[in-house]
N, CA, C and O atoms as CSV, one atom per row, in Angstrom:
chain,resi,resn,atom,element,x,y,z
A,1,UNK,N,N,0.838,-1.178,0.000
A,1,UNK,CA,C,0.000,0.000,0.000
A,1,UNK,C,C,0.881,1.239,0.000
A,1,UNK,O,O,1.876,1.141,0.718
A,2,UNK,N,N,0.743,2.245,-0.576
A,2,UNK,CA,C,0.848,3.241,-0.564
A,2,UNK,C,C,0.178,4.466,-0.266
A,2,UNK,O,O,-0.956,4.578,-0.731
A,3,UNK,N,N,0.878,5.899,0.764
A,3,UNK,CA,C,-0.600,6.623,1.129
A,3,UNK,C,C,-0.275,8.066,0.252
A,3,UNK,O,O,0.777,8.529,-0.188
A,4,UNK,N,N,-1.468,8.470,0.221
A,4,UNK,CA,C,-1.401,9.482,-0.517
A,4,UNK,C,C,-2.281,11.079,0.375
A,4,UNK,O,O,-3.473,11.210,0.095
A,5,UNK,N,N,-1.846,11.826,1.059
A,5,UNK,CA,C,-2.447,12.482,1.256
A,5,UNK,C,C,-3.339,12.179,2.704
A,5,UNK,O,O,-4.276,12.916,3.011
A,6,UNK,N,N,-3.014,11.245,3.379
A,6,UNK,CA,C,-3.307,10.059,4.361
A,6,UNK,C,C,-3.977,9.152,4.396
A,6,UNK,O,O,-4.266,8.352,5.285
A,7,UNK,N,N,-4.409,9.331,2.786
A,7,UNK,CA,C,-5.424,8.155,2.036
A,7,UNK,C,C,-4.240,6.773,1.867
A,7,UNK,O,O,-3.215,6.934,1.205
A,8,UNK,N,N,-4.640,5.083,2.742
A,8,UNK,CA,C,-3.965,4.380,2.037
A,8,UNK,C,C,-4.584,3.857,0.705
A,8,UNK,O,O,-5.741,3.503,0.481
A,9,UNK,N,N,-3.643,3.898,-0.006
A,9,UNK,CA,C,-4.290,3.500,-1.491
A,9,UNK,C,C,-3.191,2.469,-1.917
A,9,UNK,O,O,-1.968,2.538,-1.801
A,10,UNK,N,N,-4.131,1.323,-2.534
A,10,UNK,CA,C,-3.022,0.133,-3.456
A,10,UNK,C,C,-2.180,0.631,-4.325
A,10,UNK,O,O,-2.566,1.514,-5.091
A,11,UNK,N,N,-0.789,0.124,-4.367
A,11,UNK,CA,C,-0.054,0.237,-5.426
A,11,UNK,C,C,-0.170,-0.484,-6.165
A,11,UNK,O,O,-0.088,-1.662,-5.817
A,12,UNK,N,N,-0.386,-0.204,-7.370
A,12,UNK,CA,C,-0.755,-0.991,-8.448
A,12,UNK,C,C,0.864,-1.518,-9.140
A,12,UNK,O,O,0.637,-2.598,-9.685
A,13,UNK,N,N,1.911,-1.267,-9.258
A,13,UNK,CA,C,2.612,-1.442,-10.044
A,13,UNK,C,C,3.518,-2.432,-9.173
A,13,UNK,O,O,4.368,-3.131,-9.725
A,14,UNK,N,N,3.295,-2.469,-7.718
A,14,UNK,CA,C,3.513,-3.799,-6.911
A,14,UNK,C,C,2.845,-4.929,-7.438
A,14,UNK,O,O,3.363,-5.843,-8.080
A,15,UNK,N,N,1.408,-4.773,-7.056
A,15,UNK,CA,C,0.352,-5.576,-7.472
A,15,UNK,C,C,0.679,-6.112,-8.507
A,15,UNK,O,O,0.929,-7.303,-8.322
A,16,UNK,N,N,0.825,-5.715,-9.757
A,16,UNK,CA,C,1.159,-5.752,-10.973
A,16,UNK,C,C,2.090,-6.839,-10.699
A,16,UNK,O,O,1.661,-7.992,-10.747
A,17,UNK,N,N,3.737,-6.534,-10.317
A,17,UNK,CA,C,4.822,-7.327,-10.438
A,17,UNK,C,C,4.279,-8.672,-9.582
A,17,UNK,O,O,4.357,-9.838,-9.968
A,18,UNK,N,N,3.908,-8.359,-8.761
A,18,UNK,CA,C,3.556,-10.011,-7.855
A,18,UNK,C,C,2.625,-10.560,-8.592
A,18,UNK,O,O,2.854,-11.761,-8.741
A,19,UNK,N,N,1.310,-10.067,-9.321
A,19,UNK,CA,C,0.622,-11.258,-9.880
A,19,UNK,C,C,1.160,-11.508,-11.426
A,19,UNK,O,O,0.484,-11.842,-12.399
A,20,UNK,N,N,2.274,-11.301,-11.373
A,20,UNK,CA,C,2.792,-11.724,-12.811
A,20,UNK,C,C,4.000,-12.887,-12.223
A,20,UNK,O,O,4.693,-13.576,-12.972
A,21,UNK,N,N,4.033,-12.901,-11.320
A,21,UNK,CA,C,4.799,-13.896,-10.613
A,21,UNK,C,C,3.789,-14.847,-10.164
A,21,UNK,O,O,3.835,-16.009,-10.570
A,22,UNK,N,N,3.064,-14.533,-9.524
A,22,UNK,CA,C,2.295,-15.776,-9.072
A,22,UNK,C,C,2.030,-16.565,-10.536
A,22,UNK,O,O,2.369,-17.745,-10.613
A,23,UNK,N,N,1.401,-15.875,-11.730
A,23,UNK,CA,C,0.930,-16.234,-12.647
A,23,UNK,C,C,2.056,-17.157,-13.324
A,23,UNK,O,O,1.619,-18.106,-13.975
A,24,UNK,N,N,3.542,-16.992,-13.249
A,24,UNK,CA,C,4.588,-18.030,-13.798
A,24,UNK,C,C,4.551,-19.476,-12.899
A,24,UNK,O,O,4.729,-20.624,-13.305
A,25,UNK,N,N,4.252,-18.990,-11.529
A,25,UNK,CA,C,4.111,-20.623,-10.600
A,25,UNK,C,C,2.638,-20.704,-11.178
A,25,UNK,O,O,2.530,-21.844,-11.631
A,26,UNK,N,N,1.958,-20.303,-11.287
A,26,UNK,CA,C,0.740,-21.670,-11.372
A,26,UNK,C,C,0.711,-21.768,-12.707
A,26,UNK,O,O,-0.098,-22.638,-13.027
A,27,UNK,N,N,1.479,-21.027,-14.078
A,27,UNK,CA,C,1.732,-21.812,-15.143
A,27,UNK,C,C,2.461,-22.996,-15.086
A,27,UNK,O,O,2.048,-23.980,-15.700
A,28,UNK,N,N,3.632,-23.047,-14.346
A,28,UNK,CA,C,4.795,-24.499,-13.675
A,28,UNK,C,C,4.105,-25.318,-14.265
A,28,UNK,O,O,2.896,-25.100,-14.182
A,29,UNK,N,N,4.448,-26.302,-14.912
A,29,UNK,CA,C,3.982,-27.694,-15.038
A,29,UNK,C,C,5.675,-28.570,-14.578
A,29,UNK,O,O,6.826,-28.202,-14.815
A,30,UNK,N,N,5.226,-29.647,-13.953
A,30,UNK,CA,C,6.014,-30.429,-13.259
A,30,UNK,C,C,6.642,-31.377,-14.691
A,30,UNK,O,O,5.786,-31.669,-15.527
A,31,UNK,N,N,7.928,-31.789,-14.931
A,31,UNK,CA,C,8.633,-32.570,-15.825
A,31,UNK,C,C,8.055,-33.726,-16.127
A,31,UNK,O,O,7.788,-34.396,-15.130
A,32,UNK,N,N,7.791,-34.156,-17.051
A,32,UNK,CA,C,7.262,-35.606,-17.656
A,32,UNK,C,C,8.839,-37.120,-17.822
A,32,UNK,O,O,9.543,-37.576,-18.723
A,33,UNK,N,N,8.588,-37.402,-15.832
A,33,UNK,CA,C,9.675,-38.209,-15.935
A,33,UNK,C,C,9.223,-39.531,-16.302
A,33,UNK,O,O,9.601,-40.438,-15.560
A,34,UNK,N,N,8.396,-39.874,-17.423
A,34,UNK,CA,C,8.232,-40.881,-17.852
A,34,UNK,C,C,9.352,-41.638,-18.382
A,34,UNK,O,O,9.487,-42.830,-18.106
A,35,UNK,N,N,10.180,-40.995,-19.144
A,35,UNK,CA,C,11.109,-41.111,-20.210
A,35,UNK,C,C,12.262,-41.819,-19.024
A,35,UNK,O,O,13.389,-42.095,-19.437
A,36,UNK,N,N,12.056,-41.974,-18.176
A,36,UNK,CA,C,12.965,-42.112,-17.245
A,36,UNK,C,C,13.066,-43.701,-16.553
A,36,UNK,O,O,13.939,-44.409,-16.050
A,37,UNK,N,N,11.570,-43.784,-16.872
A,37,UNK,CA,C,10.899,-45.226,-15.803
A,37,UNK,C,C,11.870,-46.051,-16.044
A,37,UNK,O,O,12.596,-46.399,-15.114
A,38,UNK,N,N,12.091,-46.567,-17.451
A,38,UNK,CA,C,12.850,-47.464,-17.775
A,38,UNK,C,C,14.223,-47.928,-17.252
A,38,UNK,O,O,14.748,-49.027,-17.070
A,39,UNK,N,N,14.670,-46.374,-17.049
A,39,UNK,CA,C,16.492,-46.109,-16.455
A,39,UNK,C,C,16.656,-46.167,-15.450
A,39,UNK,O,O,17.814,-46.059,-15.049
A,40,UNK,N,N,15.287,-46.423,-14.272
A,40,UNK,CA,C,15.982,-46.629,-12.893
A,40,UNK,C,C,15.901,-45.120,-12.347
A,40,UNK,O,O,15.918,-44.940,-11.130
A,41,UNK,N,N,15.837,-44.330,-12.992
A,41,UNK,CA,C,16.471,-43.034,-12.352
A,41,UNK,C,C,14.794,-42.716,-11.597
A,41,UNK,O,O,14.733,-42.116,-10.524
A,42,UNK,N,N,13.589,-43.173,-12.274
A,42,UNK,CA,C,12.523,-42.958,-11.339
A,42,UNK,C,C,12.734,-43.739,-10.187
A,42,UNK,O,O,13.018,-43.301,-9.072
A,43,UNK,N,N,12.547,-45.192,-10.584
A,43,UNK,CA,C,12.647,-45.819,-9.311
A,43,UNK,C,C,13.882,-45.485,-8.151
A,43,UNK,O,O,13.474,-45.712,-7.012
A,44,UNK,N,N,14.682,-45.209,-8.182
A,44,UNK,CA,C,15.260,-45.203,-7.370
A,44,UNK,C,C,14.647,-44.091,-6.590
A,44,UNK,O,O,14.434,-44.343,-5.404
A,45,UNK,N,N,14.196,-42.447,-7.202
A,45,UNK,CA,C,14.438,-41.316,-6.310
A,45,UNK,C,C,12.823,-41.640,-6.078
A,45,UNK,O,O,12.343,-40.696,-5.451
A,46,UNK,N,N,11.564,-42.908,-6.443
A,46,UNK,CA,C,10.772,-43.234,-5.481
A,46,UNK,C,C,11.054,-43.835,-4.310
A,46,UNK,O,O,10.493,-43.564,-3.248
A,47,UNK,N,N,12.065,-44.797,-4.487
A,47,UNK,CA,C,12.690,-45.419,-3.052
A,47,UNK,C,C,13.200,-44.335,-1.952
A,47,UNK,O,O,12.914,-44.124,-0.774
A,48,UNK,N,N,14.270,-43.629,-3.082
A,48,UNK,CA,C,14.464,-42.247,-1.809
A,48,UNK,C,C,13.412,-41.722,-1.043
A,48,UNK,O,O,13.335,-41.710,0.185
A,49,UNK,N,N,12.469,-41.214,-2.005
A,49,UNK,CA,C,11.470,-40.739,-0.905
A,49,UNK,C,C,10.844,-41.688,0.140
A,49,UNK,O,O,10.688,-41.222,1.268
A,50,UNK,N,N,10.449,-43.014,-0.104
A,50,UNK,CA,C,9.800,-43.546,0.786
A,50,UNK,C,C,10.134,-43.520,2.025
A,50,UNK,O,O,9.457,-43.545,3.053
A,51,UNK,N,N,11.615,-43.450,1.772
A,51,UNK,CA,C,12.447,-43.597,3.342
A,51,UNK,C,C,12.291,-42.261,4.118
A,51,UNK,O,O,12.692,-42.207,5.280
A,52,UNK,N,N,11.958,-41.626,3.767
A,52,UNK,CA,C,11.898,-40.133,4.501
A,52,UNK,C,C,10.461,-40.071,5.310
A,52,UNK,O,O,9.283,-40.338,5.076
A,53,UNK,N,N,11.265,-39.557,6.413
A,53,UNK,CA,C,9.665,-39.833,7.498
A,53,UNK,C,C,10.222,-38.249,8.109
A,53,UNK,O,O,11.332,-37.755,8.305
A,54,UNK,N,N,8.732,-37.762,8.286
A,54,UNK,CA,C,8.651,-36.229,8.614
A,54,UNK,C,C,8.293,-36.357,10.063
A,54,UNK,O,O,7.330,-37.046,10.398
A,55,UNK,N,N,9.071,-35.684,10.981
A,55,UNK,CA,C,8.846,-35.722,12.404
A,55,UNK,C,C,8.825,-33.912,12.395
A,55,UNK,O,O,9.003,-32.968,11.625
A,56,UNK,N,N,8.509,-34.180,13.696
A,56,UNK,CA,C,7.834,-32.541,14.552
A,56,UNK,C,C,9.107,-32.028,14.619
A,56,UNK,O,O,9.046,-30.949,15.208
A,57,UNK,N,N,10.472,-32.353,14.221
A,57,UNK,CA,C,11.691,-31.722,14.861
A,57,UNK,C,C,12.463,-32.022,13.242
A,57,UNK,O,O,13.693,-31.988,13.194
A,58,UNK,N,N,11.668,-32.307,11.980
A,58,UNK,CA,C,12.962,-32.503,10.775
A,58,UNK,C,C,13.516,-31.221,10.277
A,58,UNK,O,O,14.656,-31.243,9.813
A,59,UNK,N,N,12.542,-29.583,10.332
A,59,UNK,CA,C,13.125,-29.130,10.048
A,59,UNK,C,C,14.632,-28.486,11.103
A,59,UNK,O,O,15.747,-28.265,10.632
A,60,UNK,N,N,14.339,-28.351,12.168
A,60,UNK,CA,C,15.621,-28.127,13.273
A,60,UNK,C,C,16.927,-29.316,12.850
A,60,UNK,O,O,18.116,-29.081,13.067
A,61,UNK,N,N,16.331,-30.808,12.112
A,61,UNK,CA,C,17.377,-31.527,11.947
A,61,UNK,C,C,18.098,-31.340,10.784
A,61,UNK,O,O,19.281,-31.679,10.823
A,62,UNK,N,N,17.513,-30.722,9.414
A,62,UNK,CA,C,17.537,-30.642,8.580
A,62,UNK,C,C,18.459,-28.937,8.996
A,62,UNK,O,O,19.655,-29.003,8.712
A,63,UNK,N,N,18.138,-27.944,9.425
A,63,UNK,CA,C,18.937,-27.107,9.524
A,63,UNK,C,C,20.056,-27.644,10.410
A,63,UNK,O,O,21.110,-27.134,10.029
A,64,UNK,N,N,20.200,-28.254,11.172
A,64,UNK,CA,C,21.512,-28.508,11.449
A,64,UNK,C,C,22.593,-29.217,11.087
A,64,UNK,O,O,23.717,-29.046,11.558
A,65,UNK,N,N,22.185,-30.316,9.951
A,65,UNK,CA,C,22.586,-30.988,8.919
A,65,UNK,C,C,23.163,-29.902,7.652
A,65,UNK,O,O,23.982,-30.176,6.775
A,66,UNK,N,N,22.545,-28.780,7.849
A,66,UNK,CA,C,22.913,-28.076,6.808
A,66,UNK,C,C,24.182,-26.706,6.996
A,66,UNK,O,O,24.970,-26.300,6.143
A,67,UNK,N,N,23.997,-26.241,8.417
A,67,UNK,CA,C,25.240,-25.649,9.092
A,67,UNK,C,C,26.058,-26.431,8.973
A,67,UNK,O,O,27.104,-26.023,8.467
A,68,UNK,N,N,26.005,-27.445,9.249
A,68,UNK,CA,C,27.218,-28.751,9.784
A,68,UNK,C,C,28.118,-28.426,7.841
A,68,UNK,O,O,29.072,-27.693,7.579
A,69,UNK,N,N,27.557,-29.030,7.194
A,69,UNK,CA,C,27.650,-28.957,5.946
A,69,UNK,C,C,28.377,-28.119,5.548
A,69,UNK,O,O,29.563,-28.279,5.258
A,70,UNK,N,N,27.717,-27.066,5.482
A,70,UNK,CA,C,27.945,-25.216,5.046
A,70,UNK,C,C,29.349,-24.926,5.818
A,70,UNK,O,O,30.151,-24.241,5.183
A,71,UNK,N,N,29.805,-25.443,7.335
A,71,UNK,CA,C,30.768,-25.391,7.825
A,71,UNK,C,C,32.013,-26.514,6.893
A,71,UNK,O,O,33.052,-26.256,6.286
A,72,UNK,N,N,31.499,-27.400,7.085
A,72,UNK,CA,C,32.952,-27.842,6.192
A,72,UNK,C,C,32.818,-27.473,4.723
A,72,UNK,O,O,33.771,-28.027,4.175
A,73,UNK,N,N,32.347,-27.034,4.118
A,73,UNK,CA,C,32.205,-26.783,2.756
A,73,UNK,C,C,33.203,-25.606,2.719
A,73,UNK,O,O,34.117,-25.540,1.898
A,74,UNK,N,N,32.919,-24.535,3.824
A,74,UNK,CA,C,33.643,-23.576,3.893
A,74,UNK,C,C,35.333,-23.373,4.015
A,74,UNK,O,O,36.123,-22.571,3.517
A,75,UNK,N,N,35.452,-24.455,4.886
A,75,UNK,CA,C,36.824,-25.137,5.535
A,75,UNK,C,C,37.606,-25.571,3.992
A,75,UNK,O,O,38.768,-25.343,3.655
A,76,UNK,N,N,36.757,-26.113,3.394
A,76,UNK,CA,C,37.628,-26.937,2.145
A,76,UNK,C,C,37.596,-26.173,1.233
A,76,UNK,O,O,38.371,-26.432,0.311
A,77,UNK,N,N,36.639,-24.831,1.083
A,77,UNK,CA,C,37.232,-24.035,0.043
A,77,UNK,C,C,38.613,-23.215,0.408
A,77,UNK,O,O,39.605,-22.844,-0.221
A,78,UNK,N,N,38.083,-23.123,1.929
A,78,UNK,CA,C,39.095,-22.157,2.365
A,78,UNK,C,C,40.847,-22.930,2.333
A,78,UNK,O,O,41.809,-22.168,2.429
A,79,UNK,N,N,40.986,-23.880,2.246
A,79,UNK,CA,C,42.058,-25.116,2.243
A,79,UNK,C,C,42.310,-25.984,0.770
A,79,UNK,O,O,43.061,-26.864,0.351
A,80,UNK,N,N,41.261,-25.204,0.316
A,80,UNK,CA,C,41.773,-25.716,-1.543
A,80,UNK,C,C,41.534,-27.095,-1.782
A,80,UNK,O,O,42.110,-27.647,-2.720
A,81,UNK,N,N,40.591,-27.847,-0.892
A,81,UNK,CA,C,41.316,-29.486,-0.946
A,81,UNK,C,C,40.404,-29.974,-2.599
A,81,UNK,O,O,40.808,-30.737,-3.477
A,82,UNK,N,N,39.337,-29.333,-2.543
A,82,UNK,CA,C,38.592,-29.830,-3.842
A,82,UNK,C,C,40.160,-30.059,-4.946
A,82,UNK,O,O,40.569,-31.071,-5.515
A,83,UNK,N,N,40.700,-28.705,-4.902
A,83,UNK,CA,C,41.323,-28.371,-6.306
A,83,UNK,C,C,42.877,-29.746,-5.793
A,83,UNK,O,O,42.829,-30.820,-6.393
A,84,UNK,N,N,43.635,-29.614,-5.124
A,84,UNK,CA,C,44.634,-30.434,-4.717
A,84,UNK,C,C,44.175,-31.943,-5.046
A,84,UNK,O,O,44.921,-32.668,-5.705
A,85,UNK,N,N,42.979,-32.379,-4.591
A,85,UNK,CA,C,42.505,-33.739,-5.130
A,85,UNK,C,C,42.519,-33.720,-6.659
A,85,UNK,O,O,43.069,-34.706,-7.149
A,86,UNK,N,N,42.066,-32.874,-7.472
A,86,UNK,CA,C,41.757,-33.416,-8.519
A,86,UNK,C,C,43.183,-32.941,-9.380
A,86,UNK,O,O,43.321,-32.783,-10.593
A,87,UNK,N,N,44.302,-32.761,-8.133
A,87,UNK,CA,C,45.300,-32.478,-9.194
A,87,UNK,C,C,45.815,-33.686,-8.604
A,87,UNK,O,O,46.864,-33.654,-9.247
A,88,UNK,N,N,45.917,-34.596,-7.993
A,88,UNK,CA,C,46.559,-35.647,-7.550
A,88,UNK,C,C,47.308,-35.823,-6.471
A,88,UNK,O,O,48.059,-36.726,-6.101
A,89,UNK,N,N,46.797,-34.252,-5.794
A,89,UNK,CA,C,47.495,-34.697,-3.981
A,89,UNK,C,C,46.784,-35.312,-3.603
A,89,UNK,O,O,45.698,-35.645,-4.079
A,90,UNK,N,N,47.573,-35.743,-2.086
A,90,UNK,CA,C,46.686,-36.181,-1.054
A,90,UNK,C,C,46.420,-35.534,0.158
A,90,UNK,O,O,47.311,-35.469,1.004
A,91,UNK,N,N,45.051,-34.930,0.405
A,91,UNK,CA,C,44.390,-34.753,1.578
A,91,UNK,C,C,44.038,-35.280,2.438
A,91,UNK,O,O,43.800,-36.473,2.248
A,92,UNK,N,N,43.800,-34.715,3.870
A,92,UNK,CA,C,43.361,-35.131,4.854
A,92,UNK,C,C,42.711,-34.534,6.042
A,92,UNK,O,O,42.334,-35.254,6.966
């Protein structure tokens, strides 16, 4: 909203940008992994999911799985080890 004069009045050119966004997600159509059935690559990431069980505490586990992560990710850029491996040192 925007006020004008102490009138609040809609901004339209907000309005505008967000329902032209909403309008690209509910165009989305989801990938046709048919082409896939054959290769395993469905079945398997159905198996993945099955195993996933949603508890009252996954997202707190799931963010801390992901600090944890984000911390060594950081460590090994900061220590080069990606690049040293694929030149044929050895890390540790």
């Amino acid at each position: 909203m925007v006020e004008d004069q102490g009138h609040p009045l809609i901004n339209f050119q907000r309005y505008v940008k967000f329902m032209d966004r909403i309008k690209e997600i509910l165009h989305y159509e989801p990938p046709n992994l048919e082409q896939y059935r054959h290769q395993g690559q469905l079945a398997y990431l159905e198996n993945q999911l099955k195993g996933v069980q949603l508890t009252p505490n996954t997202d707190d586990e799931l963010m801390e799985k992901s600090i944890a992560l984000e911390a060594g990710e950081v460590l090994d850029f900061k220590l080069r080890r990606r690049e040293l491996r694929s030149l044929g040192f050895r890390t540790t």
